[in-house]
C-alpha positions in Angstrom: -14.9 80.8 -120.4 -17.8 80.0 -123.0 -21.2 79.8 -122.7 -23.6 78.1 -124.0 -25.1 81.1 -126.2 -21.9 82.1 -127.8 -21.8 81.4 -131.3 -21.0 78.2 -132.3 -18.1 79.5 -135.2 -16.4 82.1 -132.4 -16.0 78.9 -129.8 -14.6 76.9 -132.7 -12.4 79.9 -133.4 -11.5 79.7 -129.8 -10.7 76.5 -129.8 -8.5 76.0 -132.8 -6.7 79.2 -130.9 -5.9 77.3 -128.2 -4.7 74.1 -129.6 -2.2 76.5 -132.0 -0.7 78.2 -129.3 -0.9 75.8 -125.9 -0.4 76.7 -122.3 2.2 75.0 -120.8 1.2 73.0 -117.4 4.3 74.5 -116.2 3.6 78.2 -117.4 0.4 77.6 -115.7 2.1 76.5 -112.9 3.8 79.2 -112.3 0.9 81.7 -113.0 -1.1 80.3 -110.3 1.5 80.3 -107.8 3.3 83.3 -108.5 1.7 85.4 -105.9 -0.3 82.9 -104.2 0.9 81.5 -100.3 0.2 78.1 -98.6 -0.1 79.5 -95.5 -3.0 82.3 -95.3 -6.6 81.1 -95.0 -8.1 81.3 -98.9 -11.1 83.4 -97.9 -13.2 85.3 -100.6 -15.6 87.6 -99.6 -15.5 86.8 -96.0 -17.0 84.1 -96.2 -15.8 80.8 -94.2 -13.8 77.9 -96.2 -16.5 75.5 -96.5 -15.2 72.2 -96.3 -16.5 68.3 -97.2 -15.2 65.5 -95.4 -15.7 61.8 -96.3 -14.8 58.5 -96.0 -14.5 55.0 -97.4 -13.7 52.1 -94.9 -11.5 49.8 -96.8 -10.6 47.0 -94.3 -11.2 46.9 -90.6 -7.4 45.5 -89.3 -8.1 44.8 -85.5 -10.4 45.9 -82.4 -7.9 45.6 -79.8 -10.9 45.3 -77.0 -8.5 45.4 -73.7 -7.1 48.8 -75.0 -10.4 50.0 -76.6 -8.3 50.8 -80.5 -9.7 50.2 -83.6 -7.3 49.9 -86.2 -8.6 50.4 -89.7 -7.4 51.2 -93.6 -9.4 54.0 -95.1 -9.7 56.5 -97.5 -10.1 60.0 -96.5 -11.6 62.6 -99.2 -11.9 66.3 -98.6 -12.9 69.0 -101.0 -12.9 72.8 -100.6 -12.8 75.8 -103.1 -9.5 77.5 -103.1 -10.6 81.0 -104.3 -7.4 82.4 -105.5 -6.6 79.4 -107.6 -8.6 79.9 -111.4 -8.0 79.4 -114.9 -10.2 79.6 -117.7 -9.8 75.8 -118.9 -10.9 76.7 -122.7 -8.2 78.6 -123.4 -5.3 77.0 -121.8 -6.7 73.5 -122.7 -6.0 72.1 -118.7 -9.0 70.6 -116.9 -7.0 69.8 -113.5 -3.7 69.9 -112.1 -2.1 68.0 -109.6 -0.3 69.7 -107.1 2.1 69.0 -104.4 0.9 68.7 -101.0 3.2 71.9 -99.8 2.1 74.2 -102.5 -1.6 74.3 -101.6 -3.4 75.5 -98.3 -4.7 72.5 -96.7 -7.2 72.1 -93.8 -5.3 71.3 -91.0 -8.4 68.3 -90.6 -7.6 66.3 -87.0 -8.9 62.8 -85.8 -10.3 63.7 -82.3 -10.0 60.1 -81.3 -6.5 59.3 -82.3 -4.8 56.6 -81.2 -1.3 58.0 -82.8 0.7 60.7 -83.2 -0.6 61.9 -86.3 -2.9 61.4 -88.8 -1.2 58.5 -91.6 -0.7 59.8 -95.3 -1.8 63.4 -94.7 1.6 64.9 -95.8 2.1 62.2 -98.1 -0.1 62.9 -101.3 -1.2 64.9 -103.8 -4.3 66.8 -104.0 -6.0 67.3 -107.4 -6.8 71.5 -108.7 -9.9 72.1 -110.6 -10.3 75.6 -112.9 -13.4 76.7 -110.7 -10.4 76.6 -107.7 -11.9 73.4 -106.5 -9.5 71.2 -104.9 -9.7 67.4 -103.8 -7.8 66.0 -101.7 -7.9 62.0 -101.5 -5.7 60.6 -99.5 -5.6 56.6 -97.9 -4.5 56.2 -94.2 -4.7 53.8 -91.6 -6.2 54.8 -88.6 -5.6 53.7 -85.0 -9.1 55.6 -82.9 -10.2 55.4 -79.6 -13.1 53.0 -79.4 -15.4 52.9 -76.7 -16.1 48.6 -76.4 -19.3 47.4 -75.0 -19.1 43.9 -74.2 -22.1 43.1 -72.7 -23.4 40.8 -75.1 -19.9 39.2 -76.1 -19.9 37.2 -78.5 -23.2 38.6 -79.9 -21.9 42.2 -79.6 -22.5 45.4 -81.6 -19.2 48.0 -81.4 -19.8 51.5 -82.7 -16.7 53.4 -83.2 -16.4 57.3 -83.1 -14.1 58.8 -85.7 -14.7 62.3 -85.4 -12.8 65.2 -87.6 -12.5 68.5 -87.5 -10.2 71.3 -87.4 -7.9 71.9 -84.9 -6.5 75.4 -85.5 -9.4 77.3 -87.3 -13.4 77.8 -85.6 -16.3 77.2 -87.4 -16.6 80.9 -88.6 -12.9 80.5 -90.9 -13.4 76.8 -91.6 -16.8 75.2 -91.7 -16.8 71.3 -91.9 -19.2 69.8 -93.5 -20.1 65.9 -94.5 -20.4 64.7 -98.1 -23.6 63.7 -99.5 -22.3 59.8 -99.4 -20.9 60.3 -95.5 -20.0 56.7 -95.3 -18.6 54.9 -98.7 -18.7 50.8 -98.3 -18.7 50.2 -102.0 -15.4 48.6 -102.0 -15.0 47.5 -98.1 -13.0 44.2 -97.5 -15.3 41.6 -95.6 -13.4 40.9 -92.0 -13.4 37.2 -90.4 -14.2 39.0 -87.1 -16.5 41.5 -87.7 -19.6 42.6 -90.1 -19.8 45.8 -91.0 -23.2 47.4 -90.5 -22.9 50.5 -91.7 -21.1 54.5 -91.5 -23.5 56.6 -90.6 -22.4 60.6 -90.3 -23.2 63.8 -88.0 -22.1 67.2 -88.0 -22.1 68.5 -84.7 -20.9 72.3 -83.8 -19.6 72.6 -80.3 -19.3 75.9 -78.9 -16.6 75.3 -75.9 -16.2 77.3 -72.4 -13.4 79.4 -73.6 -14.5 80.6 -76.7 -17.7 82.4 -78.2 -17.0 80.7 -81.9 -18.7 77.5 -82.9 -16.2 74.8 -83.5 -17.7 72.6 -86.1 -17.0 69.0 -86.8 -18.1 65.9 -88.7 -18.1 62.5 -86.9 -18.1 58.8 -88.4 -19.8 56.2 -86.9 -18.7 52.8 -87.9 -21.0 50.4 -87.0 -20.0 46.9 -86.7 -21.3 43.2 -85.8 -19.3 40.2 -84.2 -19.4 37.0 -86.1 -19.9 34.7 -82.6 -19.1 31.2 -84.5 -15.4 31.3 -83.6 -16.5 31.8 -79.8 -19.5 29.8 -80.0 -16.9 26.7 -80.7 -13.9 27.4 -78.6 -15.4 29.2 -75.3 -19.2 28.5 -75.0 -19.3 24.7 -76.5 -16.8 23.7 -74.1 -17.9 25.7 -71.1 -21.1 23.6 -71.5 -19.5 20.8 -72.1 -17.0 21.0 -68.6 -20.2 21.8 -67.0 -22.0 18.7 -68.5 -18.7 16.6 -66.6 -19.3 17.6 -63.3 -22.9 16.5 -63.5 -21.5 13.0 -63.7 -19.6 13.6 -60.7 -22.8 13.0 -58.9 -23.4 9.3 -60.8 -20.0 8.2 -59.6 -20.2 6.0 -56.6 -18.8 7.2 -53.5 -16.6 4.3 -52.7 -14.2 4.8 -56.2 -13.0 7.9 -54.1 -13.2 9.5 -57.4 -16.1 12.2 -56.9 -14.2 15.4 -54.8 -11.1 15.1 -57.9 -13.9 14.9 -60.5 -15.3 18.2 -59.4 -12.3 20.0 -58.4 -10.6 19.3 -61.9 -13.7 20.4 -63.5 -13.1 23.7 -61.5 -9.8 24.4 -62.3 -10.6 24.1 -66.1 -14.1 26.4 -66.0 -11.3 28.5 -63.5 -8.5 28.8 -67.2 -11.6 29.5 -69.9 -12.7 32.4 -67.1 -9.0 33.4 -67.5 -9.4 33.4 -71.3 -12.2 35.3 -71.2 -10.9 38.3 -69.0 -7.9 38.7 -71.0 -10.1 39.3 -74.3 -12.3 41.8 -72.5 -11.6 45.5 -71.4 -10.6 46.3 -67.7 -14.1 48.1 -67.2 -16.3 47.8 -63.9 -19.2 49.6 -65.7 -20.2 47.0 -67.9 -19.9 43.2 -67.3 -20.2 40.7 -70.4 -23.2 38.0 -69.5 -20.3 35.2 -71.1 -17.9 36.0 -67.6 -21.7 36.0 -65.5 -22.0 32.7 -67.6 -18.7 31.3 -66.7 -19.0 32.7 -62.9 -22.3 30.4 -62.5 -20.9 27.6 -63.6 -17.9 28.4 -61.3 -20.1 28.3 -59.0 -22.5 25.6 -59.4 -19.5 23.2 -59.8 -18.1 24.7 -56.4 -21.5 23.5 -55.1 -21.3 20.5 -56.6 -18.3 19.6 -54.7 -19.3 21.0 -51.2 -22.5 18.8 -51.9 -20.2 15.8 -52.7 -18.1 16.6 -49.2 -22.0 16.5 -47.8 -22.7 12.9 -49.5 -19.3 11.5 -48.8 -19.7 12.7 -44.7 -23.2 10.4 -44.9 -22.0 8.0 -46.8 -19.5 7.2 -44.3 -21.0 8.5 -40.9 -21.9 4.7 -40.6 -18.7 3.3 -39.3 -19.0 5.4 -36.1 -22.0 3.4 -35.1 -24.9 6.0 -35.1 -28.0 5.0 -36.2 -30.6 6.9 -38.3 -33.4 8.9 -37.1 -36.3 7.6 -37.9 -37.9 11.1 -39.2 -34.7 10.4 -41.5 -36.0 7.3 -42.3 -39.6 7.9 -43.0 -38.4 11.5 -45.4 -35.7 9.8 -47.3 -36.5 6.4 -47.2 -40.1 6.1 -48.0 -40.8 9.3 -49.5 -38.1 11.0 -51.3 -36.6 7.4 -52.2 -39.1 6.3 -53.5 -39.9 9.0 -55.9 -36.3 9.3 -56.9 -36.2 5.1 -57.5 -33.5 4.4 -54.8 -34.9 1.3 -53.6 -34.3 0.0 -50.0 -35.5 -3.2 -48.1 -35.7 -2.4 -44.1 -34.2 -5.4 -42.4 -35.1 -7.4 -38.8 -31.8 -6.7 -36.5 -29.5 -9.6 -36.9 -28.6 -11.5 -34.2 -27.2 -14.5 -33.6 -29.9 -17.5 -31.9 -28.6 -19.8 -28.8 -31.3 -22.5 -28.3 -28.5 -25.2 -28.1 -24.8 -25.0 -26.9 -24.0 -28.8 -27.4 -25.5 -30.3 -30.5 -26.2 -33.9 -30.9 -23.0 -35.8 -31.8 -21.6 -39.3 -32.4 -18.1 -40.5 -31.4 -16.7 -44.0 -32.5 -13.9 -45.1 -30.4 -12.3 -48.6 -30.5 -10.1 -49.9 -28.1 -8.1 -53.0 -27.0 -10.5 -55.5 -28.2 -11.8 -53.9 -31.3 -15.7 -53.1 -30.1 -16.5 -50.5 -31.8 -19.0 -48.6 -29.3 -21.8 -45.8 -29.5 -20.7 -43.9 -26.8 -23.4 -40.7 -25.1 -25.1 -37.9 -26.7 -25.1 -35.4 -24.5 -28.2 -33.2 -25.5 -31.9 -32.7 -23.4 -30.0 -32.4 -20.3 -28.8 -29.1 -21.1 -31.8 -27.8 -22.6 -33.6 -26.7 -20.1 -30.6 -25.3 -18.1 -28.1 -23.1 -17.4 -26.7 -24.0 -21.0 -29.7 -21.3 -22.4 -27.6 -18.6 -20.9 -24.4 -19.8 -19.6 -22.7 -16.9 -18.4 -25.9 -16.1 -16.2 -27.0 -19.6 -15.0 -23.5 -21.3 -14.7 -22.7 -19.6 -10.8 -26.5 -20.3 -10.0 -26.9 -23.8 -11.5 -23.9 -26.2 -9.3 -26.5 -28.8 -8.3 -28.2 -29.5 -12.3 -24.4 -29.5 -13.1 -23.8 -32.2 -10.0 -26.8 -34.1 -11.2 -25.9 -34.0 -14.7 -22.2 -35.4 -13.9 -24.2 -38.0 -11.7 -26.0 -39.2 -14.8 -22.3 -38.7 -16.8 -20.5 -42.1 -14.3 -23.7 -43.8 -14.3 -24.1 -43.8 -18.3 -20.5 -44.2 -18.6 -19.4 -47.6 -19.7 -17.2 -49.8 -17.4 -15.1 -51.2 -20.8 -13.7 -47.3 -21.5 -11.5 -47.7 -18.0 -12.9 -43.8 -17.7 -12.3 -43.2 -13.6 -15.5 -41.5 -12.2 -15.8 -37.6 -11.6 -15.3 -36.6 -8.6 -16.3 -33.5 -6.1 -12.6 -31.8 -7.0 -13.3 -32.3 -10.8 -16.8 -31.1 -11.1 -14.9 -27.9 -9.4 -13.1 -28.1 -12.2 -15.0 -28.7 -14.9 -17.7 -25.9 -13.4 -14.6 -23.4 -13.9 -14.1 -24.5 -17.2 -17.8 -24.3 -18.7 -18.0 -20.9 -17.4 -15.1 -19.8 -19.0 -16.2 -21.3 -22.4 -20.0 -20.0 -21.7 -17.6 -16.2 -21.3 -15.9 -16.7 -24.8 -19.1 -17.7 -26.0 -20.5 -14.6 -24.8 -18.0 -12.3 -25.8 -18.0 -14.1 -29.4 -22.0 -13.9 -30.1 -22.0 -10.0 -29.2 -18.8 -9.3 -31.0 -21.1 -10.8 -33.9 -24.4 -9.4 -33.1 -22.8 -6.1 -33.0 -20.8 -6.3 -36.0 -24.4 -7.0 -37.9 -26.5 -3.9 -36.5 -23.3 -1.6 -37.6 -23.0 -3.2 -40.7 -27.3 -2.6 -41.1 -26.6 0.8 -39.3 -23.6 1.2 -42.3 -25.9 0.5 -45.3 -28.9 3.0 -43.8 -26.1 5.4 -43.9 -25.3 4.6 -47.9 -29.0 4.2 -48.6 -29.4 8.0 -47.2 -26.0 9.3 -49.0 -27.3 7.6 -51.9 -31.3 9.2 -51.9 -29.1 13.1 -51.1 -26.8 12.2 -54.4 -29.9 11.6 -56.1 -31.3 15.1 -55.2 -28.4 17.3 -55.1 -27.8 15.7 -59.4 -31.1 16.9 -60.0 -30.7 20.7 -58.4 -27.4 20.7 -60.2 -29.1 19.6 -63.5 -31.7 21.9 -62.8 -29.4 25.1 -62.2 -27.4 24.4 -65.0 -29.8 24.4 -67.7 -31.8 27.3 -66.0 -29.0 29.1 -66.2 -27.6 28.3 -69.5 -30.8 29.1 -71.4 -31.4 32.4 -69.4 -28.3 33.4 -70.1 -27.4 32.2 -73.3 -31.0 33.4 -74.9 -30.4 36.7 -73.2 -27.2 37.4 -75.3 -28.3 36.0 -78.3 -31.6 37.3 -78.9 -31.2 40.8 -77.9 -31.6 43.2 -80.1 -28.5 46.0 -79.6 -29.9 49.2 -80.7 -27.2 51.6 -81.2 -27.6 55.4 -81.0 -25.6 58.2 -82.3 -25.0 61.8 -80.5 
């Protein structure tokens, strides 16, 4: 070796030595190695093997989240000092050497966290020898490590993923890993659809371990990464909202289309298949829930609300036909108060019933017989007025004289030119039997209609009520949802994740 003193004619003397009589890489080759073994430890002076270990994160391939395995391409760079491995580089001309993998002691360097058998491309390269006995050893691999996923905050996430290396075989007082000044290269990182990369920070821990008194050294990678939430935000969230959004028209459709309970129940099953989505994209861990599933399970359950409250409005809308009327605390709550406010107008109605002032109504029959008279013949009217006629199921028994009187009046008034024979005792009998059998029908008729009006008043109470709860259960629902949404939606999205290394 020269140095910097020497005299400037002896190192060109030197030098034009060297190029007239050349080492062969070869020659060297087999100097180096003549003596020298790949398996003993290359200690000098008892001192430990120091070791660097690096990294440079090329792509990022997947985060499998239900197995919790990042799968990455990186390059792996190690450089230690092989003591027994010199040459004076100005007189044999050779700055480096590259060196197959088996002729060189190499750090038997593990992935704690790997997903595979071994590590990729360790055994499959060629490390670079430096005169000083400096050897680097770069190597590309890709890497399947245990990942520990947090999905809290899915979509708006933060992963950190452990790669931690170290020696397997050799304690901290042989082999002493250490990290490279740049622990975490992303100079030439290729961007991922899925993920940001944040950063690679490094630590060097030392773990001394139940079993042993030596210090087991070891330098761990943290790869620090951010989800890109558009791809979620548009095809789980958005729609999510949107189903959601569907079942609060549920409570605008009327109840009579018989369209409300399959509204809401189809809403259900689809909230019920996103849900599904969502589980199978998310690790099998009861620790930590994501706020997306509590998302979904609210609006899971605010639809299943929405349809026992649409069972609740359907039961009043109909609770009509079976004749019960309203309460009239009901009445004075819904009606005046709450309907009011919520503009569901209604207009109380008198009871409907059906007025009998007058059985027999003034009439005018024209009858012409034999000789072509045409005659104006009675009108039988204001002697029934004041009668049994009023109420004729009730007076008819009680009334047999005003009914003789009246058929008295009947021959009298009757003219002689109609040939009409007189009534008789036997056919006022008669005739009494059939009044009161029309004034029965009569009866039965006018309650059958009277009765059909108060239910069909009693009926639209009953829809004016189902209407006013509609009203008010749309409005909780509306209320909830968006409640719900923002809280949780805001809570994901503006949270800062803080992430911590050990």
């Amino acid at each position: 070796m020269t140095s910097l003193n020497d005299h400037p004619l002896e190192v060109l003397i030197q030098y034009y030595k060297v190029q007239a009589n050349p080492v062969k890489l070869d020659r060297l080759y087999d100097q180096l190695f003549a003596n020298y073994t790949n398996q003993v430890l290359p200690r000098c002076d008892g001192e430990a093997v120091q070791v660097q270990v690096g990294i440079m994160l090329r792509q990022i391939i997947d985060l499998n989240e239900p197995r919790q395995i990042l799968e990455s391409n990186a390059w792996i760079r190690m450089v230690w000092n092989d003591c027994n491995l010199k040459w004076n580089a100005t007189e044999t001309g050779i700055k480096n050497m590259v060196v197959p993998y088996k002729s060189l002691w190499i750090p038997d360097i593990t992935l704690y966290d790997n997903a595979q058998t071994d590590l990729g491309g360790l055994q499959d390269y060629r490390p670079n020898l430096y005169p000083d006995g400096t050897v680097y050893y770069n190597f590309p691999s890709v890497i399947k490590s245990l990942c520990r996923v947090d999905v809290t905050y899915f979509p708006f996430d933060v992963q950190q993923c452990k790669m931690k290396f170290g020696s397997w075989s050799y304690h901290g007082w042989d082999v002493n890993f250490t990290k490279r000044p740049i622990a975490g290269d992303t100079s030439m990182f290729v961007a991922n659809g899925e993920w940001k990369l944040l950063g690679i920070p490094a630590i060097r821990h030392e773990v001394i371990y139940n079993c042993c008194e030596e210090p087991y050294p070891d330098v761990t990678f943290y790869i620090q990464i951010k989800r890109k939430p558009l791809f979620y935000l548009l095809n789980l969230i958005f729609p999510c909202t949107l189903i959601s959004t569907v079942a609060f028209l549920g409570f605008l459709l009327p109840p009579d289309s018989g369209e409300k309970i399959s509204l809401e129940i189809t809403v259900l099953l689809s909230l019920a298949v996103f849900l599904l989505v969502v589980g199978e994209t998310m690790p099998p861990d009861s620790e930590t829930f994501p706020f997306i599933g509590v998302y979904f399970a609210c609006a899971m359950l605010l639809v299943s609300m929405s349809c026992l409250m649409t069972v609740i409005v359907l039961n009043v809308h109909f609770r009509g036909s079976h004749g019960k009327k309203l309460p009239n605390w009901i009445r004075r709550i819904f009606f005046d108060c709450l309907g009011r406010i919520l503009l569901v107008k209604h207009v109380a109605k008198e009871p409907r019933r059906v007025k009998h002032d007058r059985w027999v109504t003034p009439c005018k029959h024209s009858h012409g017989h034999g000789h072509g008279h045409g005659h104006d013949h009675f009108v039988l009217e204001s002697h029934m007025n004041s009668g049994f006629l009023n109420h004729p199921s009730d007076d008819i028994p009680n009334n047999e004289n005003n009914i003789n009187k009246i058929i008295n009046d009947i021959n009298d008034e009757l003219p002689k030119t109609l040939n009409i024979p007189d009534i008789d005792n036997n056919s006022s009998h008669e005739l009494i039997r059939l009044l009161k059998q029309q004034a029965e029908t009569l009866d039965n008729i006018r309650d059958c209609i009277n009765e059909k009006a108060e239910l069909e008043d009693i009926m639209e109470e009953w829809k004016v009520l189902a209407q006013v709860m509609d009203r008010i259960f749309m409005i909780l629902f509306f209320l909830f949802q968006v409640v719900t949404s923002l809280v949780i939606l805001l809570r994901i999205s503006t949270t800062e994740i803080t992430l911590e290394t050990d």
